[in-house]
N, CA, C and O of each residue as an XYZ file, in Angstrom:
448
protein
N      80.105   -217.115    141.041
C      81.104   -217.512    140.082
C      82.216   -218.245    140.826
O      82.783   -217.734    141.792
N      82.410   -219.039    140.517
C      83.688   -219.724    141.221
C      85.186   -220.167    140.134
O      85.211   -220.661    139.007
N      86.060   -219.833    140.849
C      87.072   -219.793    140.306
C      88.380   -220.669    140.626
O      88.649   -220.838    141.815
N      89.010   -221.100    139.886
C      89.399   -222.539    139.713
C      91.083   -221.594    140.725
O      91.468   -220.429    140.632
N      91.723   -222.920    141.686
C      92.475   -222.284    142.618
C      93.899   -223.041    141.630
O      93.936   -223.554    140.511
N      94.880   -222.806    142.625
C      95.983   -223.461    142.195
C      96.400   -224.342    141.685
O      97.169   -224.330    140.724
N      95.815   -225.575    142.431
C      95.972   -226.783    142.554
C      95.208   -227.504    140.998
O      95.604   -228.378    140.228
N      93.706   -226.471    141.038
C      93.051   -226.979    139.719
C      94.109   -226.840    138.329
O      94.092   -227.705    137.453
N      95.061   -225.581    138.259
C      95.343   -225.135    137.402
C      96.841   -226.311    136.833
O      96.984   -226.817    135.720
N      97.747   -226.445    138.049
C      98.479   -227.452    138.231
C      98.069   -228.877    137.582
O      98.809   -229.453    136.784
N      96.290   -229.606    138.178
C      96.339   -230.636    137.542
C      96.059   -230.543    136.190
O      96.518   -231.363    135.395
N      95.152   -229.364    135.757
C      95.100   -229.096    134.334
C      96.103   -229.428    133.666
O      96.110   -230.471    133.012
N      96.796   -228.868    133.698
C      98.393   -228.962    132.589
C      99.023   -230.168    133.220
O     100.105   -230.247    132.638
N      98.971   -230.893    133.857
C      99.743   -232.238    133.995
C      99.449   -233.506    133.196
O      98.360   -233.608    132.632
N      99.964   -234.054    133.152
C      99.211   -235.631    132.256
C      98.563   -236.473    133.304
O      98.228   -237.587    132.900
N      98.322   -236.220    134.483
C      97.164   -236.738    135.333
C      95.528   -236.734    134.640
O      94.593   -237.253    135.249
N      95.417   -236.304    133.763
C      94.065   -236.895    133.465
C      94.017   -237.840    132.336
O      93.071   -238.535    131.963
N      95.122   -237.747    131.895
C      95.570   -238.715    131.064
C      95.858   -240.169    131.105
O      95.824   -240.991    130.188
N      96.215   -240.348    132.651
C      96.274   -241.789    133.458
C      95.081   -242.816    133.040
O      93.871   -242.631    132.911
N      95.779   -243.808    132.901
C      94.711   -244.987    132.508
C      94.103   -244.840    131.230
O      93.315   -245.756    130.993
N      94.216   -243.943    130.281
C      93.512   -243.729    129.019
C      94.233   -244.017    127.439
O      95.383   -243.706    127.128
N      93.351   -244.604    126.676
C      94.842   -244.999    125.410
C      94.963   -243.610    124.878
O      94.057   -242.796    124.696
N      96.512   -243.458    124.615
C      96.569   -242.211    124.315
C      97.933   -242.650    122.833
O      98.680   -243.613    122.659
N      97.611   -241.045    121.859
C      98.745   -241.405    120.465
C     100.137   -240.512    121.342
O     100.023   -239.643    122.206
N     100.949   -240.886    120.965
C     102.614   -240.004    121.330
C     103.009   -239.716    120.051
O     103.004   -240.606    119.201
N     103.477   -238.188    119.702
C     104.183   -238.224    118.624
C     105.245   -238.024    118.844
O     105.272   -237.043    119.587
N     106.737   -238.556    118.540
C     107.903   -237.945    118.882
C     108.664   -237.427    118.003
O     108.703   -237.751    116.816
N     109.221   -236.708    118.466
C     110.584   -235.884    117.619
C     111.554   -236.286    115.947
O     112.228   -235.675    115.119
N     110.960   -237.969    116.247
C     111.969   -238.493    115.430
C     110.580   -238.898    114.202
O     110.653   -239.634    113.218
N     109.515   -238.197    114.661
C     108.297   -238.570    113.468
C     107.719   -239.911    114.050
O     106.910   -240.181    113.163
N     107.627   -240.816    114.875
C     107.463   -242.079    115.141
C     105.808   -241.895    115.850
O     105.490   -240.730    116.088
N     105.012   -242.734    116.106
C     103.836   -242.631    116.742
C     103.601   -243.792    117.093
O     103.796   -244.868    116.528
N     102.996   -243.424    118.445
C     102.959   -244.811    119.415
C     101.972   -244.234    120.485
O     101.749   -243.160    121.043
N     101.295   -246.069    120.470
C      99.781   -246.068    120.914
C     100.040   -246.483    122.286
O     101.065   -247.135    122.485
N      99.072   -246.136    123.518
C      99.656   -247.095    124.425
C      98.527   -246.735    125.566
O      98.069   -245.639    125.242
N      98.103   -247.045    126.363
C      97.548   -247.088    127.875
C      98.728   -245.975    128.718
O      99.748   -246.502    129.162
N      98.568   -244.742    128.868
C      99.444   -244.061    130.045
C      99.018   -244.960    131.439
O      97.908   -245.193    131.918
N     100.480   -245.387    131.905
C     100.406   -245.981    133.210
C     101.069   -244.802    133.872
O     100.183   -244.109    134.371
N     102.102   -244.359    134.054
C     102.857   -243.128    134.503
C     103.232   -242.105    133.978
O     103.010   -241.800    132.807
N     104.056   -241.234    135.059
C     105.070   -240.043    134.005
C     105.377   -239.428    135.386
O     105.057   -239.851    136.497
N     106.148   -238.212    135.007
C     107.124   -237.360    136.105
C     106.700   -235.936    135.367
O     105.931   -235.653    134.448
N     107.550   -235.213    136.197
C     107.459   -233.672    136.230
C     108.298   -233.413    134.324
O     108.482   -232.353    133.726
N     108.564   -234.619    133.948
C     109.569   -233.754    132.769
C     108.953   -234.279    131.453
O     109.399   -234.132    130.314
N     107.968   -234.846    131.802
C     107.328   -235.606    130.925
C     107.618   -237.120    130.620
O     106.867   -237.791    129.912
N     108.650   -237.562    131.144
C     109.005   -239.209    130.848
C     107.487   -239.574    130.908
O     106.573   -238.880    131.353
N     107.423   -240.927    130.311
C     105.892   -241.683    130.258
C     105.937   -242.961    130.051
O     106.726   -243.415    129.222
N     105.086   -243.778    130.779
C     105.609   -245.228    130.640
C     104.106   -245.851    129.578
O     103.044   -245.477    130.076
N     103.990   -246.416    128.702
C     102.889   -246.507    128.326
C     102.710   -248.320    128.232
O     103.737   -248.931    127.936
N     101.678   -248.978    128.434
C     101.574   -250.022    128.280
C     100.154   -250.978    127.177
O      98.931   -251.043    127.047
N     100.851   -251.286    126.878
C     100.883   -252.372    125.701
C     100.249   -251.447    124.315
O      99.215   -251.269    123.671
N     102.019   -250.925    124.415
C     102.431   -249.706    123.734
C     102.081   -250.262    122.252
O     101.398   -251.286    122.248
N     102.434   -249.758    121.060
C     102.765   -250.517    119.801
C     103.041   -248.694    118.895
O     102.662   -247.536    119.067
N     103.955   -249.494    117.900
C     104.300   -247.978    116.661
C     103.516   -248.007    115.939
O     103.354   -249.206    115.712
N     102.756   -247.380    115.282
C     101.927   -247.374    114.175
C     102.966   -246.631    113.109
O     103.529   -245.538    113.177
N     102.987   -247.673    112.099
C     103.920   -247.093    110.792
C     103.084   -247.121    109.702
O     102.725   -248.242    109.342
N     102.668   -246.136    109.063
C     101.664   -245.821    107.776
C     102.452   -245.627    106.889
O     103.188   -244.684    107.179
N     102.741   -246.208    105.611
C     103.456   -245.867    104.085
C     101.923   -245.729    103.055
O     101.522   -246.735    102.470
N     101.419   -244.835    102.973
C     100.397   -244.649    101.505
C      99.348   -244.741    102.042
O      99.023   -243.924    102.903
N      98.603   -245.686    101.701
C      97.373   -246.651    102.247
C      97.107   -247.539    103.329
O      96.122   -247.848    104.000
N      98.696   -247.942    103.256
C      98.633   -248.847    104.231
C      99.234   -248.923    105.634
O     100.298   -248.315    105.512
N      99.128   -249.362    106.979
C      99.360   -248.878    107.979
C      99.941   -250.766    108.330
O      99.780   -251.798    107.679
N     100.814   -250.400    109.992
C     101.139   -251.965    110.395
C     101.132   -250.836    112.502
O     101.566   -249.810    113.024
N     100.526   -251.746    112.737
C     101.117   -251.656    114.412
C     101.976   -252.551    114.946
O     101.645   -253.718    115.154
N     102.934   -252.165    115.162
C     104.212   -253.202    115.324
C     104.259   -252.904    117.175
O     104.621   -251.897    117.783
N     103.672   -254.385    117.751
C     103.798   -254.270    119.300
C     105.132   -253.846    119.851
O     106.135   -254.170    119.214
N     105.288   -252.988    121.239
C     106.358   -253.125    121.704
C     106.175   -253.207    122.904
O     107.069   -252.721    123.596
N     104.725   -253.969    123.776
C     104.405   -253.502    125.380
C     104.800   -253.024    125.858
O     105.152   -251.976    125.318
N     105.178   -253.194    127.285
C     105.313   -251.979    127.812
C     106.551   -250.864    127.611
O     107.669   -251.254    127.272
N     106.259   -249.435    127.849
C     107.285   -248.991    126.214
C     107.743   -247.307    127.582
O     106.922   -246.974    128.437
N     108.477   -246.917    127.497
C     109.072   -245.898    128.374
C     109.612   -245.052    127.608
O     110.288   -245.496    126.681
N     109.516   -244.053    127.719
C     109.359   -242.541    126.616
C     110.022   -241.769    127.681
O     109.753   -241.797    128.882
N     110.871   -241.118    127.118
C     111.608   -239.805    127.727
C     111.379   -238.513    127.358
O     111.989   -238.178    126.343
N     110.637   -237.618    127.903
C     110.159   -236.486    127.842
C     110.306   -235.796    126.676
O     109.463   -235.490    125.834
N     111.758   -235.536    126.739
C     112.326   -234.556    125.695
C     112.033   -235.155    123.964
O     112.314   -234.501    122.960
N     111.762   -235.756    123.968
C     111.366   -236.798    122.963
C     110.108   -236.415    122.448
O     110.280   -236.152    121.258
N     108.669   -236.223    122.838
C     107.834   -236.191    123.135
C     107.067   -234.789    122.446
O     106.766   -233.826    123.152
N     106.871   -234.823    121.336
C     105.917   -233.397    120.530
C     105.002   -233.368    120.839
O     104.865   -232.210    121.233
N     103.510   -234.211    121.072
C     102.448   -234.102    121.286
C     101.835   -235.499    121.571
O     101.972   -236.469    120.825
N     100.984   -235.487    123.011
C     100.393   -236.519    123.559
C      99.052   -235.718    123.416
O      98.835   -234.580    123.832
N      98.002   -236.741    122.584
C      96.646   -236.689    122.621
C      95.987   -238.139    122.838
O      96.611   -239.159    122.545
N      94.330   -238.175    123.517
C      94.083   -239.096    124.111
C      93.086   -239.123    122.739
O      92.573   -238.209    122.093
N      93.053   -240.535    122.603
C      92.173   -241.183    121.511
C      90.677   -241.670    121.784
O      90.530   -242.400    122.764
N      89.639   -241.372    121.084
C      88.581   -241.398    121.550
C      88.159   -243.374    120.830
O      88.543   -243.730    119.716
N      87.356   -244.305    121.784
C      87.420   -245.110    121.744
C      86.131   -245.282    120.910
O      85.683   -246.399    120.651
N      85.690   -244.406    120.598
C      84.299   -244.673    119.813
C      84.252   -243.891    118.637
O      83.287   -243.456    118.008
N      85.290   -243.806    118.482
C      85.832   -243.727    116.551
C      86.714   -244.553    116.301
O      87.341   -245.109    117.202
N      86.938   -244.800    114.930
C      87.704   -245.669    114.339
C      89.101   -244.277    114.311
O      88.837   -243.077    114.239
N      90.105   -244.684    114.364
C      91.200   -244.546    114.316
C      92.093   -244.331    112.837
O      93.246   -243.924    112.697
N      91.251   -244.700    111.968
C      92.214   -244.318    110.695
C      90.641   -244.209    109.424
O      89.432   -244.379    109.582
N      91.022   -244.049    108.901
C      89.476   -243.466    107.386
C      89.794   -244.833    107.011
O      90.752   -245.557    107.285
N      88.655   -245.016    106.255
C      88.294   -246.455    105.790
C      89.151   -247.132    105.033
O      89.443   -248.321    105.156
N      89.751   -246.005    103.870
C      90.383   -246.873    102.808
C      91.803   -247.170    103.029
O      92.678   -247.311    102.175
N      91.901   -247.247    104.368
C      93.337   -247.918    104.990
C      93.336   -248.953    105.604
O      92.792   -249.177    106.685
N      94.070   -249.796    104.820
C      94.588   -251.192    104.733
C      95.638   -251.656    105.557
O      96.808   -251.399    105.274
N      95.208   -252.563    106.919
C      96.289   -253.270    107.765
C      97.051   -254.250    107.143
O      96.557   -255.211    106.554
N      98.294   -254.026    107.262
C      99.384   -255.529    106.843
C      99.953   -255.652    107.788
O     100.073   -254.833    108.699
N     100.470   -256.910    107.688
C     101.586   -257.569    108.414
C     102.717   -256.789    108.423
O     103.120   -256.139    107.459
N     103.397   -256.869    109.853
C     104.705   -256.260    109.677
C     105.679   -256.498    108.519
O     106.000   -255.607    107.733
N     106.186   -257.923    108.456
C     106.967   -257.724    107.443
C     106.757   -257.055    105.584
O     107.592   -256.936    104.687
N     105.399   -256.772    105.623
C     105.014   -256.385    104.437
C     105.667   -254.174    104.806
O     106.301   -253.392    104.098
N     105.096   -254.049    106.092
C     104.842   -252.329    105.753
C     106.707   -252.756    106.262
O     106.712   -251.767    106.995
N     107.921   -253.253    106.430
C     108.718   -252.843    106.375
C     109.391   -253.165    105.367
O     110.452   -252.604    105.096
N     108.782   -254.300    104.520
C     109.428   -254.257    102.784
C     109.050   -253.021    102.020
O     109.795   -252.615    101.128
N     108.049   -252.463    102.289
C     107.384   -251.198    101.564
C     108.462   -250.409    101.919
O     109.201   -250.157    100.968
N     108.729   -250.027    102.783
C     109.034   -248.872    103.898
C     110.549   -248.395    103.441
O     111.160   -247.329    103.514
N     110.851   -249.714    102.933
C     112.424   -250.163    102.049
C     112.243   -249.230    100.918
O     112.502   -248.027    100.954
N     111.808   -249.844     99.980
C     111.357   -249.608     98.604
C     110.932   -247.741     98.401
O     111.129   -247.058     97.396
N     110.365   -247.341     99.619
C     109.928   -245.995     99.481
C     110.998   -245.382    100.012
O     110.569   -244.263    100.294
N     112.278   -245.439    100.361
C     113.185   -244.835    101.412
C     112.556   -244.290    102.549
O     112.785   -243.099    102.759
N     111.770   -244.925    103.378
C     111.264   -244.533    104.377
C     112.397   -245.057    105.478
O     113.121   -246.006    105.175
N     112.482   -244.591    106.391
C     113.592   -244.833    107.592
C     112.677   -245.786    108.403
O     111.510   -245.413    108.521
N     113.047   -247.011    109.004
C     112.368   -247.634    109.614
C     113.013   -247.798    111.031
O     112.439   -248.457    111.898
């Protein structure tokens, strides 16, 4: 039986396996953002690249680019890594143009 030492347990819980992989961020303020983990630190800061927000109102969704995009830990509710061989949202969701999901976004009192 072999048993996993310190060091295993350490990289477990770090975002080191997370490096190089597109991963979703949810933050604090409700916001979600897609991005390539390039870095991070002991507190969670994270630098993600060729980041973008995904803003969903109803049906319809917009990814609004922001490349490369730097996240501060405390910010930060839940980082999961996205699997590249599923689709990312159920079928009957409809991409628009930015300026459409932030006229919606108006209209619904959504905070943009």
């Amino acid at each position: 039986m072999s048993w996993a030492g310190p060091e295993d347990l350490l990289f477990s819980t770090s975002l080191a396996s997370y490096l190089d992989k597109k991963l979703l961020v949810l933050l604090r303020d409700g916001r979600k953002l897609l991005g390539v983990l390039r870095s991070f630190d002991q507190f969670a800061n994270a630098v993600l690249e060729g980041a973008c927000e995904r803003v969903i109102v109803g049906d319809i969704y917009c990814d609004i680019p922001l490349g490369l995009y730097v996240i501060r830990g405390e910010n930060v509710v839940l980082i999961g890594e996205l699997d590249l061989d599923k689709e990312e949202l159920p079928p009957h969701m409809t991409r628009v143009p930015e300026a459409e999901i932030k006229r919606v976004s108006k209209t619904d009192h959504i905070a943009y």
